[in-house]
C-alpha positions in Angstrom: 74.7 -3.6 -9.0 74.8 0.0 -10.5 73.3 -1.2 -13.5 70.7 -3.3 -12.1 70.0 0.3 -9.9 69.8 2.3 -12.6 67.4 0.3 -14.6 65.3 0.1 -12.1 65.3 3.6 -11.3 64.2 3.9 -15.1 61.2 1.6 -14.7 60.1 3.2 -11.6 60.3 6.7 -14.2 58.5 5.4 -16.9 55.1 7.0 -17.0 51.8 5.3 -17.4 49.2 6.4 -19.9 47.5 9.7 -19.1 43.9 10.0 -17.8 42.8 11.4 -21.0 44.2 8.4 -22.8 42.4 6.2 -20.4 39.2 8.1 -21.3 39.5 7.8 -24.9 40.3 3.9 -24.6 37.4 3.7 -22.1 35.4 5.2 -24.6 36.0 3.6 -27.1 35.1 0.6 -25.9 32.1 1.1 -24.3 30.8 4.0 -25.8 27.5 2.8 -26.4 27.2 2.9 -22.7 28.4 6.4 -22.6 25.6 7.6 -25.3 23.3 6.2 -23.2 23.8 8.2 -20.0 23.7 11.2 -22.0 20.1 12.2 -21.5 20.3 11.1 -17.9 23.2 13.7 -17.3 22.1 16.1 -19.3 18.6 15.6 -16.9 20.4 16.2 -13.7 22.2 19.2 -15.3 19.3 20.5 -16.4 16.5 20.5 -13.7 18.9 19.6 -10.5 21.8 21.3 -10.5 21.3 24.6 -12.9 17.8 25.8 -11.3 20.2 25.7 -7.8 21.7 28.8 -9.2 18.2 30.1 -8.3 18.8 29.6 -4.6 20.1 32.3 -4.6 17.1 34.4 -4.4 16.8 33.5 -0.8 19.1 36.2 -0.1 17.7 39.2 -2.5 14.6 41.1 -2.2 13.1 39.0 -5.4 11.3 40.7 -7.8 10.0 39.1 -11.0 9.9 42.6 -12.8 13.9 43.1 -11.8 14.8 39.5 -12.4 17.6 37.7 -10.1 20.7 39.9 -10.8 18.7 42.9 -10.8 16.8 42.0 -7.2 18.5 44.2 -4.4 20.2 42.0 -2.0 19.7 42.0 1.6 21.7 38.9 3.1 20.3 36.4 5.7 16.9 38.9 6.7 14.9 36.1 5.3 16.1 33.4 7.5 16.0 35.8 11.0 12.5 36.5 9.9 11.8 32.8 9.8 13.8 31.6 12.9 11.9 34.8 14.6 8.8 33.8 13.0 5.4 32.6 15.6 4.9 29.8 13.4 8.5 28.6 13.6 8.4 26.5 16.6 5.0 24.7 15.4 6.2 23.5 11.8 9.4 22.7 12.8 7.6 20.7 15.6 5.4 19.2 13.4 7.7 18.0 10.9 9.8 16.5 13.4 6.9 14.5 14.7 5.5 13.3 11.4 9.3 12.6 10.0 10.0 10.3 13.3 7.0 8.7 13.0 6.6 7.9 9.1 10.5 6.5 9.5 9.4 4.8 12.9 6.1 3.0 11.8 7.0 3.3 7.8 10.1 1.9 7.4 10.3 -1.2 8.9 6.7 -2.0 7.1 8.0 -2.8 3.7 10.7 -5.3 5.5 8.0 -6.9 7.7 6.0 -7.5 4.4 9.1 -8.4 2.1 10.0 -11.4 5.3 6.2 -12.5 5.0 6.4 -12.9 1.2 9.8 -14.8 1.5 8.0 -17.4 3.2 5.4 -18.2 1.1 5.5 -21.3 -0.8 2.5 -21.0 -3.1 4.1 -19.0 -6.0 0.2 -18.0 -7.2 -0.9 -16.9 -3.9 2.3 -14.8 -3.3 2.0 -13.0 -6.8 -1.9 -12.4 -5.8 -0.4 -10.6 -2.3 2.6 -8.8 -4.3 0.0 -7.1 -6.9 -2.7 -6.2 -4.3 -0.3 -4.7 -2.0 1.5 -3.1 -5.2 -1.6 -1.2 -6.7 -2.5 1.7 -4.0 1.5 2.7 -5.4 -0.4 3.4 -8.5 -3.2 5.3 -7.5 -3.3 9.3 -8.0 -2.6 10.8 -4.5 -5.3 12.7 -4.7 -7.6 9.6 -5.2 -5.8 8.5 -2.4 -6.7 11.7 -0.2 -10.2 11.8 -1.6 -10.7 7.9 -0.6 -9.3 9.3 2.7 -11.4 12.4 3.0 -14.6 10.2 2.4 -13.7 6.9 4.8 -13.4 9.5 8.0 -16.2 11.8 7.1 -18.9 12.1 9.6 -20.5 9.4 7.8 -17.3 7.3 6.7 -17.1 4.0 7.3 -13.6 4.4 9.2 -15.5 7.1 11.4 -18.4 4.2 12.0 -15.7 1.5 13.3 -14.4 4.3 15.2 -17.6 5.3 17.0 -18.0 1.9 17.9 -15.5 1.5 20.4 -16.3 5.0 21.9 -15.0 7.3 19.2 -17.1 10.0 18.3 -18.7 10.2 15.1 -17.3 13.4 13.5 -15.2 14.1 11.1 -11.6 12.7 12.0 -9.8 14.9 9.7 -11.1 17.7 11.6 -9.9 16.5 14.8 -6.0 17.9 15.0 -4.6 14.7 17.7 -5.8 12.2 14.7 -4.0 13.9 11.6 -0.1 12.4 12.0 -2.3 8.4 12.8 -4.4 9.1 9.6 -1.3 10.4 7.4 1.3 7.7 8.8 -1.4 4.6 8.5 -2.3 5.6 4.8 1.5 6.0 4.3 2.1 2.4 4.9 -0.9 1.6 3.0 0.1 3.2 -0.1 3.9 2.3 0.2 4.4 -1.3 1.7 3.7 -3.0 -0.8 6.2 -1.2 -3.5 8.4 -0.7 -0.5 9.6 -4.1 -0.5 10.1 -4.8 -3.5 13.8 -4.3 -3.2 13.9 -6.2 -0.2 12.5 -9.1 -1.8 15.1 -8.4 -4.7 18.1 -8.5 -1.6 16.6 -11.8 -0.4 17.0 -13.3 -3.7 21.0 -12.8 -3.3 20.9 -14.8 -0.5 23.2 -18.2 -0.8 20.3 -21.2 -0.2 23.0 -23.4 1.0 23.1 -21.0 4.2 19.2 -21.9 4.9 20.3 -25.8 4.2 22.8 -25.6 6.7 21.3 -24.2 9.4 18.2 -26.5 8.6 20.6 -29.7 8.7 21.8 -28.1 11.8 17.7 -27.8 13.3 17.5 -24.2 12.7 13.5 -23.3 12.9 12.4 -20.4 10.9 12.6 -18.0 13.1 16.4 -18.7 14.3 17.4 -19.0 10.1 15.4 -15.4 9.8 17.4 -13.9 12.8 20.7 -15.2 11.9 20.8 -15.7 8.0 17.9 -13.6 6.5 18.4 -10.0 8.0 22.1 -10.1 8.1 21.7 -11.0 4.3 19.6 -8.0 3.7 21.2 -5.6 6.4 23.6 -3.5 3.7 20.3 -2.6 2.3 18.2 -1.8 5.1 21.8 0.2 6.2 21.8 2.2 3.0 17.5 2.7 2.8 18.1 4.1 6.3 20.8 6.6 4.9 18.4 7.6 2.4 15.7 8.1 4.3 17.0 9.9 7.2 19.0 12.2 4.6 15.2 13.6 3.5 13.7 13.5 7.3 12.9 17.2 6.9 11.4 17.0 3.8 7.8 16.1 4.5 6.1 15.9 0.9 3.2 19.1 0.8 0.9 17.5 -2.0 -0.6 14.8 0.6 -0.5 17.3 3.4 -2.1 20.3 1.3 -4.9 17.6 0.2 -5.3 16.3 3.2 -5.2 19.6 6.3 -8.1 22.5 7.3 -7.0 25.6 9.2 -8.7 23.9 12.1 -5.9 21.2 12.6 -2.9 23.3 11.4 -1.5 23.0 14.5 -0.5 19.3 14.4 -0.7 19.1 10.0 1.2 22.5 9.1 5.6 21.4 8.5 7.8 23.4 6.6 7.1 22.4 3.1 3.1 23.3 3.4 4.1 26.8 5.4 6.5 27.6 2.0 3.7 27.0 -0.6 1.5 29.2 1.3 4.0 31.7 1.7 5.5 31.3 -1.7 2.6 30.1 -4.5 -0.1 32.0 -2.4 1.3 34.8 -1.0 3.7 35.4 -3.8 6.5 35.6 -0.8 9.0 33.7 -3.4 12.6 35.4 -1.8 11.4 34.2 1.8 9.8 30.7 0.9 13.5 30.2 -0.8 14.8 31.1 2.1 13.0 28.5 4.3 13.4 25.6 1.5 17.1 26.3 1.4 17.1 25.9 5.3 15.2 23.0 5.1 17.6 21.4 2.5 20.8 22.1 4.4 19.6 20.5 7.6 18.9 17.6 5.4 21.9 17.6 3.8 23.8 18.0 7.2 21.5 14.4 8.6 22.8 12.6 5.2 26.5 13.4 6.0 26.0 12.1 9.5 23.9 9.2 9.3 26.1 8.3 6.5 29.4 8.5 8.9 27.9 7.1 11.9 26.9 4.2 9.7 30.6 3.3 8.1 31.5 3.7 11.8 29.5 1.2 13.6 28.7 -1.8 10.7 30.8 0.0 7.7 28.4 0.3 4.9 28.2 3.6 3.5 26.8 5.6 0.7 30.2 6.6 0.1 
């Protein structure tokens, strides 16, 4: 018995090959696959994770003359200028409203569209919807805002349907209660259709004995989309979701900068057009930092939570 112990004791001793041994073996056999993420690493290291050394400018007096080590520092003034700012309230406001309702109205467009396309059965007609709705992903954004500008100018023909059922015929962009429709609506328009592509792509995985089943069993459509199609494709709605809410804040400037007039800044203006102005055109680069770093944490912070809550309730996670 003392023998059998003791070689056991020295199997349970023996040590496995180190980690660096792994990597080399690991290497060596797929090492074309490791050449191949090179530039995609050396991308993120690059122009994601190095510029964030620049955050740091958020907490110095910034001055392009002085550089960033040589800027004096003056902590968190930035940020209790901005939480003490009159325009906090309003963007903050604002990008909460247009956030809520692009994820609201937005994302459930591209499943809507990718459950229509599942059911089609002529494979021409279906490729004919796929690239029309694919295309406005294509077009410039500021086509897109210039096509938007001219449909709800006073003389637009989306001002003219408007007028008829009691609108009046002005300008809807300058009309601040219209921007967040006009912005979401042309959202979906320019987004469905790419949207669902990898919707379509989760349907495919789909086992089509499932649908033969429940047809055997005198399942209609409707009860084989409720009870075989969106659980199918529910880890990636879960994990779109997660995505999505982890940018809520982040409200992209381009289309609102093409798109707003001081006249309707009070419903157009978020957080991301406020730090270009302050930033790009009044050269306030230490506090625009400031409010983008902000912005980023509270994002960051929704990620982490929508992420938790989600391996919580249905456990499908990012991580």
């Amino acid at each position: 018995m003392s023998v059998a112990n003791t070689n056991i004791q020295s199997i349970k001793t023996i040590p496995g090959p180190s980690f660096s041994r792994k990597l080399k073996k690991d290497f060596r056999r797929n090492k074309y696959l490791y050449l191949m993420a090179i530039p995609i690493i050396a991308y993120y290291i690059i122009f994601h994770y190095k510029p964030m050394y620049g955050a740091v400018i958020a907490f110095k007096e910034f001055s392009p003359i002085k550089g960033i080590m040589g800027s004096p520092w003056i902590g968190f003034k930035h940020f209790y200028d901005f939480f003490t700012d009159y325009y906090f309230l309003r963007i903050v406001k604002n990008t909460i409203i247009i956030s809520f309702s692009s994820l609201i109205f937005g994302f459930p467009a591209p499943i809507i569209l990718a459950l229509l396309i599942n059911e089609l059965k002529n494979k021409v007609f279906t490729r004919t919807v796929q690239t029309i709705t694919y295309m406005p992903h294509f077009i410039s954004l500021v086509v897109i805002c210039g096509l938007i500008r001219s449909f709800t100018a006073d003389d637009g023909i989306i001002t003219y349907v408007f007028s008829l059922f009691g609108g009046e015929k002005v300008s809807m962009l300058n009309r601040p209660e219209l921007f967040v429709p006009i912005y979401i609506i042309s959202g979906i328009w320019q987004g469905v259709g790419w949207g669902s592509i990898i919707y379509l792509s989760a349907l495919q995985s789909i086992d089509v004995q499932l649908y033969e089943a429940a047809t055997i069993d005198g399942a209609g459509h409707l009860r084989q989309t409720w009870h075989i199609t969106l659980p199918g494709i529910t880890p990636m709605i879960v994990l779109m979701l997660i995505l999505r809410i982890g940018g809520l804040m982040s409200v992209g400037y381009e289309k609102i900068i093409l798109l707003y007039n001081p006249a309707i800044y009070g419903t157009s203006d978020v957080i991301s057009s406020y730090v270009y102005r302050r930033g790009l055109l009044e050269f306030n680069w230490s506090y625009s930092s400031a409010v983008g770093l902000f912005n980023s944490v509270i994002n960051f912070i929704l990620l982490i939570m929508a992420n938790k809550i989600s391996r919580k309730v249905n456990e499908t996670s990012l991580w």
